[in-house]
N, C-alpha and C positions, 0 to 999 in steps of 0.2 A: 855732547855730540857723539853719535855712533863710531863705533872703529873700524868698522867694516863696511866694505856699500852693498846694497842687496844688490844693485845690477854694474857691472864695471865693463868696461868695454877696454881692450888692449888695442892699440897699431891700425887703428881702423882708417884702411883705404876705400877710396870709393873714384870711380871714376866714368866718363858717357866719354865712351869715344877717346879723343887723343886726347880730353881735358881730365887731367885728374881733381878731382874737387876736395876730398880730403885727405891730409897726408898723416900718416902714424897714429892716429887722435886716441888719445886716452879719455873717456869719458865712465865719471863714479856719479852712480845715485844713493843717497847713504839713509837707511830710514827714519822715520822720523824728521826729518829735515826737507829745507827746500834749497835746490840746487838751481841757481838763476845760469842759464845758457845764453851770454850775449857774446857781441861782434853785430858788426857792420854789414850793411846789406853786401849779398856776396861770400861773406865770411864762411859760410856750411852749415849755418844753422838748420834749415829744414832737413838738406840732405842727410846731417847726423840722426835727426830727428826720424825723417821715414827710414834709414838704418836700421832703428832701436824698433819703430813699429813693424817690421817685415815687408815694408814695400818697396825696399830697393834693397836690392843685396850686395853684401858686402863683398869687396874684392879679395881683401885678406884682413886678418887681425882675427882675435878671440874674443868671445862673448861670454861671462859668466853670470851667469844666477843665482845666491844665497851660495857664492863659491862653489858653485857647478856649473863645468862646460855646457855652453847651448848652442844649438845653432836655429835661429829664427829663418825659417823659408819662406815666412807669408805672416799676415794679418793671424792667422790665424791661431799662429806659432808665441805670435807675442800676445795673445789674448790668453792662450791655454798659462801662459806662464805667471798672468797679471798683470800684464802691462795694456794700460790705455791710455791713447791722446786725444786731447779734445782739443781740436782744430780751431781755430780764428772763426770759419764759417760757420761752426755748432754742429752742423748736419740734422737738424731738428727738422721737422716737418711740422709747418705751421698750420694744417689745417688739423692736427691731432692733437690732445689734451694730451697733459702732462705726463698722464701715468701710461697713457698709448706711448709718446716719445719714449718712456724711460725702458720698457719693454718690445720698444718692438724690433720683433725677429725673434725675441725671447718670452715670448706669453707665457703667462701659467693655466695652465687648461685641467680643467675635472674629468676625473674618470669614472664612467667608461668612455662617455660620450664625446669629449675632446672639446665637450663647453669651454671658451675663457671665462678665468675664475677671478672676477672681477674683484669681489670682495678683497680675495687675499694680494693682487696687485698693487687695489688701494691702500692697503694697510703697510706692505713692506713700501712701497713709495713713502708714504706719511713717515712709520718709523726713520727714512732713509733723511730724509728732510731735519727730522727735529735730531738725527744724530748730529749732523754739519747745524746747528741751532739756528737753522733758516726759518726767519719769521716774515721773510715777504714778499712768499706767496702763501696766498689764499685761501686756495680749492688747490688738490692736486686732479679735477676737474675743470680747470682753465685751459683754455687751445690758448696754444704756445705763440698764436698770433696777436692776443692781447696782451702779452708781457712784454715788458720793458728789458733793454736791454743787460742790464744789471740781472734780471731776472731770468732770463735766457740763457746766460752763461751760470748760473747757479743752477737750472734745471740740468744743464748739459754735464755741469761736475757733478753733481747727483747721481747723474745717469751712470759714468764710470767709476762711483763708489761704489751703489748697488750690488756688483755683480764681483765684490770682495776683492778688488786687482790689489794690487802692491805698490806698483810705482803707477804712477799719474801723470802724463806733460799734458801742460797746459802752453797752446799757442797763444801767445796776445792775445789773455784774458780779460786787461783792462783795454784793450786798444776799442775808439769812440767810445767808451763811457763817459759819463757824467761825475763831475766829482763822487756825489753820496752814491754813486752806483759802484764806482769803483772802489769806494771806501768799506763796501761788502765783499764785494769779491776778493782783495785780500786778506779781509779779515777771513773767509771763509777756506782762505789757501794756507794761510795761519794753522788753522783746526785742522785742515787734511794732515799736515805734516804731525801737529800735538795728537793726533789720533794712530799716529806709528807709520803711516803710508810714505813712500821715497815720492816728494813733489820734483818734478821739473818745473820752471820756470822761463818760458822763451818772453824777452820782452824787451823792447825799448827804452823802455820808460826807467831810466836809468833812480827814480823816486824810488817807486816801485819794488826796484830791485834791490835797492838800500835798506829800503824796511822792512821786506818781510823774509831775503834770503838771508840761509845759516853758512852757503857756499855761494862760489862763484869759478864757473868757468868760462875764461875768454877766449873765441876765437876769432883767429888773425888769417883771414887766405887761406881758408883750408888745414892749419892748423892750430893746436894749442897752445895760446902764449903764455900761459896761468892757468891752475885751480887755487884757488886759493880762499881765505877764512874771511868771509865779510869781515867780521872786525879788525882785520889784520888791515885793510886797504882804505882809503877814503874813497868820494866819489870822484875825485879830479883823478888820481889816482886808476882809478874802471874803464874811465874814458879815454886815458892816454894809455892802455892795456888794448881797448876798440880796434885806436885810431891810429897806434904805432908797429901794436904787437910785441913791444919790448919791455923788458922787466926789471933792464938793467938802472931805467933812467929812474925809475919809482924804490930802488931797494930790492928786487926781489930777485932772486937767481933764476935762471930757467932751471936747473937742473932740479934746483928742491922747492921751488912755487909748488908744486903737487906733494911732495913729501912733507909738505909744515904742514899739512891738512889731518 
């Protein structure tokens, strides 16, 4: 496992109003690895999450990058640096083929004339497909309203490998899949991380998060009850970290749950 995290977050508050939503939150993405983000509805999970992507900003705490201060003002900020989420919803647009999703707003066009350059689309979409050894889809010529939902979320993490990010979250990637749908998409979350990229992991699916995270962070109300070494914890263990927030009753200190990592 890495010893470093490429993205680490310090003391991160965040609050709307007189509610604060998260308190002190330490959060590490470590590369190469995949870092599962659970707790209970309520717990911060999005809100960390649009934190990390620049859509809410933070109230106080520090951001670093490959151990460099940053500060994310927007989408923007956390795109230049390599960070992408891929939402629950996909954000795909189903009346477009694949290789249209996977570039659009970012075409590659020929010069002089500002043609789209079709060919070379196609190609880096293909290459991008058989680097994640996605074998099922088809055509990178299928509109995204024929594919299966297993399939949709592989176009959609395609799409945020593409464009060379670093760290990855994935919201509830497997959430309504079907068994064999789901049994791709983590193998395919598997490779992200074997391929050097820092995976987040947002999910319920307490399975899931058993089998394919290297870490584990819980949060409890707004803050961190744990990070701690999948293989350090059981699953009964995850869930009474959920559903208590305490570390005392499972073994684990609060002071050094994050330091045994």
């Amino acid at each position: 496992m890495a010893d470093s995290p490429i993205l680490s977050m310090r003391g991160i508050d965040k609050s709307f109003g007189a509610i604060q939503v998260l308190h002190s939150v330490d959060f590490n993405v470590y590369p190469g690895e995949v870092m599962a983000l659970v707790g209970d509805n309520g717990a911060g999970k999005s809100t960390l999450i649009k934190c990390v992507g620049g859509i809410y900003p933070i109230d106080h705490g520090d951001v670093f990058f490959e151990g460099t201060p940053v500060t994310i003002h927007g989408p923007r900020d956390a795109a230049a640096l390599g960070i992408e989420i891929v939402y629950q919803d996909l954000a795909l647009c189903d009346n477009l083929d694949i290789v249209q999703n996977m570039f659009l707003g970012r075409e590659i066009k020929k010069r002089p004339f500002g043609n789209l350059d079709e060919p070379a689309m196609e190609q880096r979409a293909r290459e991008t497909l058989k680097s994640l050894s996605v074998r099922t889809v088809k055509s990178v010529r299928q509109v995204v309203s024929s594919l299966s939902g297993g399939q949709r979320q592989t176009v959609a993490i395609a799409k945020a490998v593409l464009w060379n990010n670093r760290v990855v979250l994935l919201d509830e990637p497997t959430a309504a899949l079907g068994v064999a749908q789901t049994r791709q998409v983590l193998d395919l979350v598997r490779r992200l991380a074997q391929s050097g990229l820092g995976v987040v992991l947002i999910s319920h699916n307490m399975n899931d998060v058993m089998e394919v995270a290297d870490r584990i962070t819980t949060l409890y109300l707004g803050r961190v009850a744990a990070e701690v070494k999948r293989a350090d914890v059981t699953y009964q263990q995850v869930v009474e970290l959920i559903t208590t927030g305490r570390t005392g009753t499972i073994g684990l200190q609060p002071a050094t749950a994050a330091e045994s990592a």
